[in-house]
Structures are given as C-alpha cells and as structure tokens.
C-alpha positions, 0 to 999 in steps of 0.5 A: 500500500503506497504511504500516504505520507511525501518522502521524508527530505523531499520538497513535498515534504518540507511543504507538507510540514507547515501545512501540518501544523496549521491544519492540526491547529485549525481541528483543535481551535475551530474558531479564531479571532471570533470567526467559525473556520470555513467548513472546507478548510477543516475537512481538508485537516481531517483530510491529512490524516494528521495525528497529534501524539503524546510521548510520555517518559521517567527522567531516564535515559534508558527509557527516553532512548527507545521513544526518541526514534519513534518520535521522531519518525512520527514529525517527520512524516508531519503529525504534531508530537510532544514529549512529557518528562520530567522538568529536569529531563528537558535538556534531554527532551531538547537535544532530541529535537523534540519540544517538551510539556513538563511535569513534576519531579519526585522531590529529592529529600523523596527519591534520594533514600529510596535509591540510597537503600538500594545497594543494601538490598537483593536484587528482588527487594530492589526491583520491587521497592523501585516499581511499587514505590518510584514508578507506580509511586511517587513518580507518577502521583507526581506527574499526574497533575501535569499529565492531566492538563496537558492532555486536557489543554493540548488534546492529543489523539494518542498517547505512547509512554515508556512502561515505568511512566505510568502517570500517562496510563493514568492520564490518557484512560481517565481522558479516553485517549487512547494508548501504546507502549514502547519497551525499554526491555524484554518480554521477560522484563514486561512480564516481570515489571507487570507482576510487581504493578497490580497492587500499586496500579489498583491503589491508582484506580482507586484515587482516580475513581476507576473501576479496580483493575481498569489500569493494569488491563489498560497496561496489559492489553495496550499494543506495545512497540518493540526494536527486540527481534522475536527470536531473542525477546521470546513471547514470554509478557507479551500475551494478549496484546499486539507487538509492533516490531521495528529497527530503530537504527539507520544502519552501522556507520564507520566508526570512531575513536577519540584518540589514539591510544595503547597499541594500534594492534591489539583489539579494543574493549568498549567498558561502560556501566550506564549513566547511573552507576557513577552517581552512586558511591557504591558502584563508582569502584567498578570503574576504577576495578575494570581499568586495574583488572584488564590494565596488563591484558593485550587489548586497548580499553575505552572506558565511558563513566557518564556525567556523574563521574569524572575520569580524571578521578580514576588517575592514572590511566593504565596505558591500555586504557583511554577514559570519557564520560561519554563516546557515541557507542554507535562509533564504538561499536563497530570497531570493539572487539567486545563490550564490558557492561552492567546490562543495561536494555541499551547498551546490551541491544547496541552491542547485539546489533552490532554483532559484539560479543559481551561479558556483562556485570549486572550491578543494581537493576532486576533487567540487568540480570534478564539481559544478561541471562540472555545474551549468555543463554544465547552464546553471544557472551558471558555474565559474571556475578557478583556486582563489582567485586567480579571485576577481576574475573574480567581478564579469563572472561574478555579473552574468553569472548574475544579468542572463541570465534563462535561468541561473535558468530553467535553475536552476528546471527542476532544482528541478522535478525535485528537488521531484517526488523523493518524501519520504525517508519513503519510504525507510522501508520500502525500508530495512526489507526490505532488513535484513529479506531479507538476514538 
C-alpha cells in the first residue's frame, strides 16, 4: 500500500510540514479571532490524516532512548508530537529535537533514600521497592497533575509512554485517549515489571475513581512497540496484546575513536556501566576495578563513566586504557572487539546489533540480570556475578569472548535478525489507526 505520507527530505515534504501544523491547529481551535473556520478548510485537516501524539517518559535515559526514534519518525512524516518528562529531563527532551510539556519531579529529600537503600538490598527487594514505590509511586502521583492538563489543554489523539511512566496510563484512560507502549526491555522484563504493578496500579484506580483493575488491563492489553527481534525477546509478557516490531537504527556507520591510544594492534574493549552507576558511591569502584583488572591484558580499553563521574578521578590511566564520560557507542561499536557492561536494555541491544560479543556485570537493576541471562543463554557472551567485586574475573572472561570465534558468530546471527526488523517508519501508520479506531 503506497504511504500516504511525501518522502521524508523531499520538497513535498518540507511543504507538507507547515501545512501540518496549521491544519492540526485549525481541528483543535475551530474558531479564531471570533470567526467559525470555513467548513472546507477543516475537512481538508481531517483530510491529512494528521495525528497529534503524546510521548510520555521517567527522567531516564534508558527509557527516553527507545521513544526518541519513534518520535521522531512520527514529525517527520508531519503529525504534531510532544514529549512529557520530567522538568529536569528537558535538556534531554531538547537535544532530541523534540519540544517538551513538563511535569513534576519526585522531590529529592523523596527519591534520594529510596535509591540510597538500594545497594543494601537483593536484587528482588530492589526491583520491587523501585516499581511499587518510584514508578507506580511517587513518580507518577507526581506527574499526574501535569499529565492531566496537558492532555486536557493540548488534546492529543494518542498517547505512547515508556512502561515505568505510568502517570500517562493514568492520564490518557481517565481522558479516553487512547494508548501504546514502547519497551525499554524484554518480554521477560514486561512480564516481570507487570507482576510487581497490580497492587500499586489498583491503589491508582482507586484515587482516580476507576473501576479496580481498569489500569493494569489498560497496561496489559495496550499494543506495545518493540526494536527486540522475536527470536531473542521470546513471547514470554507479551500475551494478549499486539507487538509492533521495528529497527530503530539507520544502519552501522564507520566508526570512531577519540584518540589514539595503547597499541594500534591489539583489539579494543568498549567498558561502560550506564549513566547511573557513577552517581552512586557504591558502584563508582567498578570503574576504577575494570581499568586495574584488564590494565596488563593485550587489548586497548575505552572506558565511558557518564556525567556523574569524572575520569580524571580514576588517575592514572593504565596505558591500555583511554577514559570519557561519554563516546557515541554507535562509533564504538563497530570497531570493539567486545563490550564490558552492567546490562543495561541499551547498551546490551547496541552491542547485539552490532554483532559484539559481551561479558556483562549486572550491578543494581532486576533487567540487568534478564539481559544478561540472555545474551549468555544465547552464546553471544558471558555474565559474571557478583556486582563489582567480579571485576577481576574480567581478564579469563574478555579473552574468553574475544579468542572463541563462535561468541561473535553467535553475536552476528542476532544482528541478522535485528537488521531484517523493518524501519520504525513503519510504525507510522500502525500508530495512526490505532488513535484513529479507538476514538
């Protein structure tokens, strides 16, 4: 079926944009300046098929990342999109080229001693106290107030939110707007933040007024977009719903380095934690633990910290080893010879789609440890248990993945798989229905 929409970059296009937007004000303001807008003007609006979308996101750049493509897919092929974040996520929201409608942050004397007790717990009292308490807790009690009157002052057709958002649910099925999800993990991770949301999603109903259960058969029978290729996401937490599949990419680029550095010879291990490891003083030493435990290995080490650590901190620098707060990991990528993780959703697909083998350290959050059953489940690396302290089982485990072909064999069979997903354009028109045959 032709798309109904001009080619992205053509002169079409650039024309249709502005028409867009005028178009989308005149369905949702039909009288200016006093006088009832020509009947054929508004026809021509809905005529457009134009969809106006709101992506709802936590204050996490895990979970803004896998909205962003998407978004932006949707402007480019002319509908109206806005993201609602927290009023510090802004910055964020901006350098994705995205406009921004804020909402309340959790207050820190709040948040701060639920993250602060995190380290002292299992990994089973951390996921639940983090999911009953941050996300379908004071996060989304605190951004529903905002949530409501953008919906109610902007009017979106369609509200698509990452899964830990669950102010939006709340919002959009008291507003009967309708809804989608786009995953920031696996199907197992779904099923496993699902089983945590019933209790707290029912005390939600209650003070919205819905009928208890009205919010997790929202969450659970939502259509839901995923850039995980079925045959490593499994089925598992995705029953009774539609799945969207898509590539989020577009296509591997050459590839990068900062520097020089080390010998040009041996191969290069990409080391990174995340952006939130380096925040908190219990995992900072896995930083300086991986530098130390791979500093006589024949290989050169690119070691990213975030922005909460600064790498002059972690002086002096093994001569094998180069520190940044930040690279972009799609340069990265296609020269590393493996990747050193904690899990995270994406740093662990980045690595896959490019066909890199990992050894992956899971640190503090209960998907980190579902990531990283996967990949070893899989063949594509080895997980090491242990938090920090297994840093010096580092050396055995990079060199196992780098010197046995068949990790990076089994690497490039997924990135296979991830490349045959079709582009997140198509996700357009499936978007769009969905507004449009649940109005």
């Amino acid at each position: 079926m032709p798309t109904p929409y001009p080619e992205s970059g053509s002169q079409s296009h650039q024309t249709f944009q502005p028409v867009c937007r005028w178009a989308r004000s005149l369905v949702h303001r039909p009288q200016v300046s006093g006088c009832v807008i020509d009947r054929t003007r508004l026809t021509r609006a809905v005529m457009l098929g134009l969809v106006r979308m709101l992506f709802c996101s936590t204050a996490a750049t895990g979970h803004f990342s896998p909205l962003v493509p998407v978004a932006r897919s949707c402007a480019e092929a002319g509908h109206e999109v806005r993201v609602a974040a927290p009023a510090s996520f802004e910055s964020h929201v901006r350098r994705a080229g995205l406009d921004h409608a804020p909402f309340e942050d959790i207050p820190a004397e709040v948040a701060g001693p639920i993250w602060a007790s995190l380290p002292t717990l299992t990994m089973e009292e951390a996921n639940r106290r983090v999911v009953r308490e941050i996300f379908a807790g004071h996060a989304a009690r605190h951004a529903i107030p905002g949530l409501r009157a953008t919906i109610d002052e902007w009017r979106p057709d369609l509200v698509v939110r990452e899964p830990a958002e669950l102010g939006s649910l709340v919002a959009a099925e008291g507003a009967n707007v309708p809804h989608v999800e786009v995953l920031a993990g696996l199907a197992e991770v779904t099923a496993l933040l699902m089983a945590e949301l019933d209790e707290p999603l029912a005390a939600l109903d209650a003070e919205a007024g819905m009928a208890e259960g009205t919010l997790y058969q929202a969450a659970t029978t939502s259509p839901c977009c995923t850039s995980v290729p079925a045959s490593l996401d499994g089925t598992t937490g995705h029953t009774g719903r539609p799945v969207w599949r898509y590539r989020a990419d577009s296509g591997r680029p050459t590839g990068s380095l900062p520097e020089a550095w080390g010998d040009p010879d041996h191969p290069l291990v990409y080391a990174t934690f995340g952006t939130v490891a380096g925040a908190f003083d219990t995992f900072t030493h896995v930083f300086g633990g991986t530098l130390e435990a791979l500093a006589g290995e024949p290989i050169r080490v690119l070691l990213t910290t975030g922005h909460s650590l600064d790498p002059e901190s972690l002086r002096p620098w093994p001569p094998n080893a180069h520190v940044r707060q930040w690279w972009p990991q799609e340069q990265v990528m296609p020269l590393a010879s493996a990747m050193v993780g904690h899990g995270g959703f994406g740093t662990t697909m980045a690595a896959l789609q490019a066909g890199v083998p990992q050894v992956i350290v899971p640190l503090f959050a209960f998907d980190q440890w579902v990531n990283a059953r996967r990949v070893q489940g899989i063949g594509a690396g080895r997980m090491l248990e242990g938090g920090p302290a297994a840093t010096s089982e580092l050396p055995a485990a990079v060199a196992e993945v780098t010197r046995d072909p068949a990790f990076r064999q089994r690497a490039e069979t997924i990135a296979a798989d991830f490349t045959a997903l079709p582009d997140v354009a198509t996700l357009v028109p499936l978007l769009t229905d969905h507004a449009r045959s649940a109005a």
